[in-house]
N, C-alpha and C positions, 0 to 999 in steps of 0.2 A: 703419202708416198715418200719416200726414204732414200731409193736408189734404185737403177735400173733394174735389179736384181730382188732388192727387198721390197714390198710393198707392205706398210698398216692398216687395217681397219679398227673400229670401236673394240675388237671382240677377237680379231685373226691378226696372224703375222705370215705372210704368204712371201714364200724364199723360193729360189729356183734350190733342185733338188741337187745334194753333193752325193758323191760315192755312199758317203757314211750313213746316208740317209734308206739305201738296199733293202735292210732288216725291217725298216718303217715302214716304208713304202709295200715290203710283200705283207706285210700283217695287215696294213688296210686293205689290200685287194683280198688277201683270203679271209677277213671279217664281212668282207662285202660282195664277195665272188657271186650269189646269186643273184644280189639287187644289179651289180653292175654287169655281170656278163648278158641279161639278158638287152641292154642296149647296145653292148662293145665287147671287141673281141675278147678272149679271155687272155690273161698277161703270164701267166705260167704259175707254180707254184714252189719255183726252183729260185734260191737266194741270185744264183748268176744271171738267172733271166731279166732279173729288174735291175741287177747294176751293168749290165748291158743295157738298158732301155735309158738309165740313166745316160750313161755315155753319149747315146747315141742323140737324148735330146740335147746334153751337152754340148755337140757339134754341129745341133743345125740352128740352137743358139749362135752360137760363133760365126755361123756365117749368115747369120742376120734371117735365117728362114724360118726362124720358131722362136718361139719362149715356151718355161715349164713352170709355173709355181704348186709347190705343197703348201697346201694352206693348216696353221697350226692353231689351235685353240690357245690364246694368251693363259686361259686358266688352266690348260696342261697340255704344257709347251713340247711334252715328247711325240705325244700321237697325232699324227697326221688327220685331221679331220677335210680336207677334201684336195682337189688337184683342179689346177686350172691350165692348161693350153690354148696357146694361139699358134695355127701352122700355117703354111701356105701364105707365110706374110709378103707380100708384095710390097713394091717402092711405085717410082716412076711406071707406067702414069695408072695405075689403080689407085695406091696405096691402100690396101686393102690385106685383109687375114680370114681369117675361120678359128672362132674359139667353142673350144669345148670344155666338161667341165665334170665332176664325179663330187658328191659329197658322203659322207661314212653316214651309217643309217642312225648310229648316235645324234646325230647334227640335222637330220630332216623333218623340214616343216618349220625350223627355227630361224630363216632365214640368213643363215649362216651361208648357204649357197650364191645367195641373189647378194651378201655383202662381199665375196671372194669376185665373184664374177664382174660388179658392177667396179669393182678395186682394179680390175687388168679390164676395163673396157677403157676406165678413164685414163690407164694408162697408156693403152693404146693410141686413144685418141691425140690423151698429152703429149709423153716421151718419144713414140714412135710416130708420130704428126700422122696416122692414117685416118683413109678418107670414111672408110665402110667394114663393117665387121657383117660376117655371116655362121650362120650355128644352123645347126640340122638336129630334129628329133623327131624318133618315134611317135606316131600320133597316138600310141597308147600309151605311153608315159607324157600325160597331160601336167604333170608339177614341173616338168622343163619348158614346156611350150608354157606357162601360167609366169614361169618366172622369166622367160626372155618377155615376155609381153610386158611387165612392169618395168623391165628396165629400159620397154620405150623399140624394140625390134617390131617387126612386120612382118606377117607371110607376105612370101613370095612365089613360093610355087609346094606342088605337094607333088611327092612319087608314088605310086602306089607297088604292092610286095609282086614279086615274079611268082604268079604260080608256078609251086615245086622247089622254087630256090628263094624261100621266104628268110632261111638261116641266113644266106649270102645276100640277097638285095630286098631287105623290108622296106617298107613305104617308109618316109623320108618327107618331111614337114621343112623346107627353106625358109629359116626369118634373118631379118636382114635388118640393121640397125646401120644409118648413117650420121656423121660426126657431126654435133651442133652446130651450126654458122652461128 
């Protein structure tokens, strides 16, 4: 790790995302729009929609409620190969967040997810001193539930989907990783 904002891995360079980053940002979601929309809402297809999403994580950075990194492939440093979030970061007395996390379908199965993620876990634990990280996924996308488990999370509870309103509240897998003593 580098600085608050840049983290290294072997293979990634994960930066919080800038304005300029807009154009990047919507080509990985419209490269990945059916792998990722069916876990997460869909982010628009419109250039100003993602330099508003920027902004907006922009400012709950600043006020200490999030973080965003784009994670970049050192071997081609333009294209965004995946995104990592922590929200909901708590201080006194949790110190706790929820990270989530998207990898481009170029990059799956390569472990380039579980090195992005396990990059802002440590960070987490490190820089931000918190106590508990929590991540939520679909029990049918078993490669996310496969990779929070290597990085050492736990279920904690499961949801199951609302009949009828399965698009708005699918069943929902809690894992829950706390900070090494």
């Amino acid at each position: 790790m580098t600085s608050a904002t840049q983290l290294e891995t072997e293979r990634l360079l994960l930066r919080e995302p800038s304005a300029d980053d807009a154009p990047a940002v919507l080509a990985y979601h419209e490269r990945n729009r059916d792998r990722i929309e069916r876990w997460d809402p869909p982010r628009g297809s419109e250039l100003a929609q993602h330099v508003s999403w920027i902004a907006w994580r922009s400012s709950e950075s600043r006020a200490g409620r999030a973080r965003s990194w784009l994670a970049f492939d050192r071997a081609n440093p333009d294209a965004v190969a995946g995104e990592v979030q922590l929200d909901s970061i708590t201080h006194a007395p949790q110190h706790s967040a929820m990270i989530a996390y998207s990898i481009d379908a170029a990059y799956e199965g390569k472990g380039y997810a579980s090195e992005a993620v396990a990059a802002v876990v440590a960070y987490a634990f490190g820089a931000l001193a918190l106590r508990s990280l929590t991540a939520t996924y679909d029990p049918a996308n078993e490669r996310s539930g496969a990779l929070l488990r290597r990085l050492g999370f736990v279920e904690t509870a499961r949801t199951a989907a609302i009949p009828g309103f399965e698009k708005l509240m699918r069943a929902q897998v809690l894992m829950t990783l706390a900070r090494p003593v």
